[in-house]
N, CA, C and O of each residue as an XYZ file, in Angstrom:
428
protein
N       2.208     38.263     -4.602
C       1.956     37.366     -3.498
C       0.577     36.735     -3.594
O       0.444     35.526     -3.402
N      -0.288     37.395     -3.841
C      -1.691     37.229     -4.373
C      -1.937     35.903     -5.053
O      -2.382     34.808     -4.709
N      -1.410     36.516     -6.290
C      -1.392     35.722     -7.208
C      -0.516     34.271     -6.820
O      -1.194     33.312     -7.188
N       0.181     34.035     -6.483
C       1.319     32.528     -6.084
C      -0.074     32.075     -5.057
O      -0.581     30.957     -5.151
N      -0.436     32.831     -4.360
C      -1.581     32.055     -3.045
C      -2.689     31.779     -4.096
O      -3.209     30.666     -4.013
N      -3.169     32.672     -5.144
C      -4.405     31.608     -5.698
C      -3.660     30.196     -6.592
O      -3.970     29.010     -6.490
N      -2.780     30.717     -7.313
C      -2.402     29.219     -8.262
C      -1.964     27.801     -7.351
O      -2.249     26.652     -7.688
N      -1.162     28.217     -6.055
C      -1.165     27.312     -4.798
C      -2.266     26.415     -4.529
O      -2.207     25.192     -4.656
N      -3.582     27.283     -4.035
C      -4.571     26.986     -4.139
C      -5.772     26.421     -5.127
O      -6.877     25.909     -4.949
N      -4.804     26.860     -6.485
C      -5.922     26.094     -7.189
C      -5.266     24.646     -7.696
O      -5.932     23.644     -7.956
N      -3.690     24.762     -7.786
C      -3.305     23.641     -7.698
C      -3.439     22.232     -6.662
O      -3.413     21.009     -6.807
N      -3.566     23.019     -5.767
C      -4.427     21.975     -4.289
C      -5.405     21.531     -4.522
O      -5.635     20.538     -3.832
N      -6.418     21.874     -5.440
C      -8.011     21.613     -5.824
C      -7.400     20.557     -6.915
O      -7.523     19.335     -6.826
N      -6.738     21.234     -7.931
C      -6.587     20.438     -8.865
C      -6.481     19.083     -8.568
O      -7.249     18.205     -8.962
N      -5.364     18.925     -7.760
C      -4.656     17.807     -7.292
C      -5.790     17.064     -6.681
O      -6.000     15.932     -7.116
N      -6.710     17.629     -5.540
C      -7.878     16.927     -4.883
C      -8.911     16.230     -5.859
O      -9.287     15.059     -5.792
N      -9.307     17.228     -6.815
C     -10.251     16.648     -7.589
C      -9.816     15.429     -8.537
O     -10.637     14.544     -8.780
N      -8.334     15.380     -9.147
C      -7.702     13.917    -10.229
C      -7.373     13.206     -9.756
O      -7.121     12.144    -10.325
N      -7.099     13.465     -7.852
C      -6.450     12.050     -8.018
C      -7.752     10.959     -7.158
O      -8.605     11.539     -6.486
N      -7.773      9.963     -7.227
C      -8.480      8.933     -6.942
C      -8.035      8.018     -5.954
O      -6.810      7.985     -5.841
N      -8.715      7.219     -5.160
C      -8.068      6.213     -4.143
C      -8.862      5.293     -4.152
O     -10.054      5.454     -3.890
N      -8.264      4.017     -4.495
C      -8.742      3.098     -4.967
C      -8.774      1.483     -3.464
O      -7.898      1.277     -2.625
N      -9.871      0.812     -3.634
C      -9.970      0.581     -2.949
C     -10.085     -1.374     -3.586
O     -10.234     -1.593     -4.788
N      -9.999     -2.391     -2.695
C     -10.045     -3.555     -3.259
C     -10.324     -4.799     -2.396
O      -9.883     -4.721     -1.249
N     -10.947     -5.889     -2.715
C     -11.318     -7.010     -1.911
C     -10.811     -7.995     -2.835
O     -10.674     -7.845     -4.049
N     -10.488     -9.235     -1.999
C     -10.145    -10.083     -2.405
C     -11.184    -11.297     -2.593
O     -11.887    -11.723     -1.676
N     -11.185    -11.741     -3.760
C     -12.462    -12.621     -3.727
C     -11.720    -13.720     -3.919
O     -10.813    -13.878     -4.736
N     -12.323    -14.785     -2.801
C     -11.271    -16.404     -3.180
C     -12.588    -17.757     -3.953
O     -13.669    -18.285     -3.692
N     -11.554    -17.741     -4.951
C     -13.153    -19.117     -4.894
C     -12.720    -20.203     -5.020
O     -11.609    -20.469     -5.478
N     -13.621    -21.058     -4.592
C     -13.002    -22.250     -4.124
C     -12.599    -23.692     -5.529
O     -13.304    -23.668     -6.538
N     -11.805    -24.479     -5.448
C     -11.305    -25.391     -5.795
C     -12.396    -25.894     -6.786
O     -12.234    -26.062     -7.994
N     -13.805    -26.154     -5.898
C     -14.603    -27.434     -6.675
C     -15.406    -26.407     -7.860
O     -16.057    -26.954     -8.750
N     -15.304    -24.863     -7.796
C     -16.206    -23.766     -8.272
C     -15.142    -23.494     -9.490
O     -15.495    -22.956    -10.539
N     -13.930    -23.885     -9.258
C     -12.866    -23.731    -10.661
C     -12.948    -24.942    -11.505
O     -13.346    -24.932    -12.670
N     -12.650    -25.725    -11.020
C     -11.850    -27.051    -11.404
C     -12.861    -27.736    -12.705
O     -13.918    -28.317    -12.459
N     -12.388    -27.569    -13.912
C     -12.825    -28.358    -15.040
C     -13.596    -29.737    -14.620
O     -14.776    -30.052    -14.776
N     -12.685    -30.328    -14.127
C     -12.821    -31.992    -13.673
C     -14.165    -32.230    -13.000
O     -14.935    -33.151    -13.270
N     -14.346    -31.271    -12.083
C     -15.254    -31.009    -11.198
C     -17.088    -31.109    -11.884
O     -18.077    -31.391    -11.207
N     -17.068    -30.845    -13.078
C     -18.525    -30.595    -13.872
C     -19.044    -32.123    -13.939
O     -20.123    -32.529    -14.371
N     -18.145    -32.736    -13.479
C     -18.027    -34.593    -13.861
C     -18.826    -35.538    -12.546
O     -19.408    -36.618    -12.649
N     -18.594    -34.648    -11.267
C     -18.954    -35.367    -10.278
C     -20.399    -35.322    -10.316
O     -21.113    -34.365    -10.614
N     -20.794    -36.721     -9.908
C     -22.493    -36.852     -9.975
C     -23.251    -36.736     -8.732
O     -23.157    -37.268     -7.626
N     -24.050    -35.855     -9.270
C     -24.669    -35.330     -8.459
C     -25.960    -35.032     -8.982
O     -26.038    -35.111    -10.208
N     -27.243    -34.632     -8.216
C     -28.600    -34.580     -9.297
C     -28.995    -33.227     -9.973
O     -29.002    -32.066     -9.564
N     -29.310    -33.795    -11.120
C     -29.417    -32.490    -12.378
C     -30.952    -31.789    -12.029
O     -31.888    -32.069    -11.280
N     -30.642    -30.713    -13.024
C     -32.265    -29.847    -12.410
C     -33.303    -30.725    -13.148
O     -33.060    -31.133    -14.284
N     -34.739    -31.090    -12.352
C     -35.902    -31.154    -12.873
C     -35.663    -32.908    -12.853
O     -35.854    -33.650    -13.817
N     -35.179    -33.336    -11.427
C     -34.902    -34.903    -11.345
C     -35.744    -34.927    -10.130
O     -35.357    -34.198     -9.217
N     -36.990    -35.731     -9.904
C     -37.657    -35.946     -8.744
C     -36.969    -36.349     -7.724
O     -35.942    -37.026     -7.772
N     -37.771    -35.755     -6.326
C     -37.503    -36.312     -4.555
C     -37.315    -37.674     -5.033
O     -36.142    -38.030     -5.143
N     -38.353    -38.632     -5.384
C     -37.818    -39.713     -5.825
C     -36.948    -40.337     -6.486
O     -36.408    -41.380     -6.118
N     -36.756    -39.786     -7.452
C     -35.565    -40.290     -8.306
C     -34.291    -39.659     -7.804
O     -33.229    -39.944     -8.358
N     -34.324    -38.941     -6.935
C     -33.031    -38.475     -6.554
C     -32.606    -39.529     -5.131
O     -31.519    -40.097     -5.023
N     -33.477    -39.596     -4.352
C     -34.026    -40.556     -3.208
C     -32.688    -41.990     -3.830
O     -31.548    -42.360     -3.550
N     -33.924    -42.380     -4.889
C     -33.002    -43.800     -5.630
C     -31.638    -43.986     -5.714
O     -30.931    -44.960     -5.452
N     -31.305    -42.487     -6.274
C     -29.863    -42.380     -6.579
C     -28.732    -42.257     -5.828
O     -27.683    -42.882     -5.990
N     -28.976    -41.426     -4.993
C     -28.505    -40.771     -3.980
C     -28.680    -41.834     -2.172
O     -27.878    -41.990     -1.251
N     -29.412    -42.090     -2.283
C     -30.135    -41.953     -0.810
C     -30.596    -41.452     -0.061
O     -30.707    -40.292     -0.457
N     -30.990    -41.542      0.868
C     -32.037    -40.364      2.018
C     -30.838    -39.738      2.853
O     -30.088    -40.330      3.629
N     -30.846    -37.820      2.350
C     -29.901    -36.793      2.943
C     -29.944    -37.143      3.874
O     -30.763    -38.009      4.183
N     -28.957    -36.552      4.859
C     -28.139    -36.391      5.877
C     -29.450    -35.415      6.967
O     -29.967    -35.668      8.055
N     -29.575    -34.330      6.047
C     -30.842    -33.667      6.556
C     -31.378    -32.900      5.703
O     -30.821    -32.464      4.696
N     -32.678    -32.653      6.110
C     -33.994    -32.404      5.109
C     -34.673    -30.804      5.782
O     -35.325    -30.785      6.826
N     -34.464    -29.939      5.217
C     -35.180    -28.164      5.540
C     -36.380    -28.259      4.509
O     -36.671    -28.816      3.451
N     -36.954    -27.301      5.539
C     -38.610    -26.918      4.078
C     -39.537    -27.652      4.683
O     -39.390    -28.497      5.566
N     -40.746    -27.184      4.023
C     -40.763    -26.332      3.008
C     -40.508    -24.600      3.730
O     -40.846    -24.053      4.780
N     -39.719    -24.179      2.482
C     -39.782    -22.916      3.203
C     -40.678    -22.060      2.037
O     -40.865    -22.730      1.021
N     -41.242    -20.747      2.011
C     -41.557    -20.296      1.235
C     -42.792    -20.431      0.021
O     -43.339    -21.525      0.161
N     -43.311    -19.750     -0.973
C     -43.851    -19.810     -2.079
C     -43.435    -19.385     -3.198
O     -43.422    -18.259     -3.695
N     -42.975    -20.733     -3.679
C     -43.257    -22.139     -4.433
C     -42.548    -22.926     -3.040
O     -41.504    -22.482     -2.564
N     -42.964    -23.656     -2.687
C     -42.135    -24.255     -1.262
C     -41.296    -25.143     -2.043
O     -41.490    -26.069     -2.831
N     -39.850    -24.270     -1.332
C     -38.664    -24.960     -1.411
C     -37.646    -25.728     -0.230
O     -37.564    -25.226      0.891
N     -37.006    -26.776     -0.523
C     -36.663    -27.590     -0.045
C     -34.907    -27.907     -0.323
O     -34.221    -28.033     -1.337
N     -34.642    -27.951      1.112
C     -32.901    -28.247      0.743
C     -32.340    -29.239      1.816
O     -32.228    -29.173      3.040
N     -31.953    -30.418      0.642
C     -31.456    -31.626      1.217
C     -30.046    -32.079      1.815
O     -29.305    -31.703      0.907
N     -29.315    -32.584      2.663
C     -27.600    -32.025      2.437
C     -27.686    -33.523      2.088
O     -28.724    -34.182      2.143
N     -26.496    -33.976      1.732
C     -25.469    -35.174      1.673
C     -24.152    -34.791      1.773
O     -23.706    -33.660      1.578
N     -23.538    -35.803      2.091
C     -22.354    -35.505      2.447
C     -21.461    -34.237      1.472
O     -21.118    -33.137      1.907
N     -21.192    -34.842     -0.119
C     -20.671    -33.745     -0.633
C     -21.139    -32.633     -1.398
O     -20.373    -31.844     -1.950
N     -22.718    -32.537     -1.452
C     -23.610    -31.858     -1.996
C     -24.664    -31.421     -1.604
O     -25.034    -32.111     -0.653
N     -25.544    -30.424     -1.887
C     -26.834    -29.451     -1.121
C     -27.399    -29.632     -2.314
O     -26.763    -29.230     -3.288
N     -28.897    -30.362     -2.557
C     -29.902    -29.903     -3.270
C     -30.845    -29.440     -3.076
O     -31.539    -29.719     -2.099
N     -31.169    -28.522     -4.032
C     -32.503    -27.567     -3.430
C     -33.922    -28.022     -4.852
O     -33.831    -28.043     -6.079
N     -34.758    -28.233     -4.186
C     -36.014    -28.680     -4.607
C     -36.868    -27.320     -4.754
O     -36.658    -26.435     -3.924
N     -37.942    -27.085     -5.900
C     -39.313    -26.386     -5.937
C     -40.207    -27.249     -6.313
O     -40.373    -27.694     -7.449
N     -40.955    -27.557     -5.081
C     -42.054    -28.423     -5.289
C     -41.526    -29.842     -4.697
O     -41.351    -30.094     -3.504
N     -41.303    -30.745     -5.844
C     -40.548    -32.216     -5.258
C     -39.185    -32.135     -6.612
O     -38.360    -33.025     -6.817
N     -39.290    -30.883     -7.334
C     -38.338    -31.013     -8.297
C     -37.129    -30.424     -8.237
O     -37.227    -29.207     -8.083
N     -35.760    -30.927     -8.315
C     -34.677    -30.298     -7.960
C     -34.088    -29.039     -9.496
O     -33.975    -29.129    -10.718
N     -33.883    -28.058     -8.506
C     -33.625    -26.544     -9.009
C     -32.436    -26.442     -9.232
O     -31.913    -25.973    -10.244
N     -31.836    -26.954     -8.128
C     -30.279    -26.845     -8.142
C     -29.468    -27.169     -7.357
O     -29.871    -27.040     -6.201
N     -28.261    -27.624     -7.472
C     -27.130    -28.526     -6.655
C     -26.172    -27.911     -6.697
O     -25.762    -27.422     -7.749
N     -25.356    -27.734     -5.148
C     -24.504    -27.015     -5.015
C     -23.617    -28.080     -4.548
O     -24.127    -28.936     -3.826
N     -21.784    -28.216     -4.975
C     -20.599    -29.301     -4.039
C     -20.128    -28.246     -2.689
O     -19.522    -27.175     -2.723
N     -20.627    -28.955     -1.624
C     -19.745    -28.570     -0.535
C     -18.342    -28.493     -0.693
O     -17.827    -29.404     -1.342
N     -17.295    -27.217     -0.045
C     -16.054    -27.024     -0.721
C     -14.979    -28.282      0.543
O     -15.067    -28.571      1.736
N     -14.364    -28.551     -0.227
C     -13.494    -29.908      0.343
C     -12.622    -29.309      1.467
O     -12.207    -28.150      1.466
N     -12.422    -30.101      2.294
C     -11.082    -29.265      3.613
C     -10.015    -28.315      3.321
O      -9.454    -27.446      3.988
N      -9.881    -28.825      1.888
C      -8.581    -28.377      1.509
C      -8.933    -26.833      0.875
O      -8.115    -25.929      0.701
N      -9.889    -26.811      0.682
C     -10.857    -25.613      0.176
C     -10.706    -24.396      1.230
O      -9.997    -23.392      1.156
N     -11.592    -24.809      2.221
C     -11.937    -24.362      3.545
C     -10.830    -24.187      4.510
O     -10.915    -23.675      5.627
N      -9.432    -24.839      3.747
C      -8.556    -24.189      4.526
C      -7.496    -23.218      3.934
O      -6.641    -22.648      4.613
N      -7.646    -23.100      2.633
C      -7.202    -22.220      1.817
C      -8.108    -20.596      1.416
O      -8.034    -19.489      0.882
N      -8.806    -21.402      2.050
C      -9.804    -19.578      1.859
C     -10.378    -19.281      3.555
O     -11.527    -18.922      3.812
N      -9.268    -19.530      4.621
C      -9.377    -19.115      5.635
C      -8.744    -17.719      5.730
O      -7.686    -17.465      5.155
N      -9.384    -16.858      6.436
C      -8.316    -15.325      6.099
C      -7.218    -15.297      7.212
O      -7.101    -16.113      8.127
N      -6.618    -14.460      7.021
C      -4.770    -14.401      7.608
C      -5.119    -14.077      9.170
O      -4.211    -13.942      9.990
């Protein structure tokens, strides 16, 4: 009797310690962050001046900053966010399209 109650028991451990429970998130990304085609739309490249972006573009929608040291700066336009260090742009992000924003709404 002994003996059946320890192997019971150590089979219970066994079982506790191999098995695993696994856990998972769903990551959605959006349309303009996949899409080949997408590398095409113009928009301003890194290390293109406030001015020369100004020219190209026109004067954003709205203007943040300086925030921080190296003071940085982030411009919107309609389908894009650029972010400036100094007066020089760092990097450009595409706002995700409706169709985006309504496909990566959760259930």
């Amino acid at each position: 009797m002994r003996k059946n109650s320890i192997l019971l028991v150590a089979g219970a451990l066994s079982a506790c310690l191999f098995s695993t429970v696994s856990v998972s998130d769903t990551l959605k990304i959006g349309v303009s962050e996949q899409a080949q085609e997408n590398k095409y739309i113009n928009r301003p490249k890194v290390g293109m001046s406030m001015d020369t972006v100004t020219s190209f573009f026109g004067n954003p929608t709205t203007i943040s900053g300086p925030t921080g040291k190296p003071a940085i700066y982030q411009w919107k336009y309609a389908d894009f966010t650029v972010y400036f260090e100094g007066e020089y742009v760092i990097h450009s992000v595409l706002h995700p399209s409706t169709l985006e924003k309504k496909q990566n709404e959760q259930p």
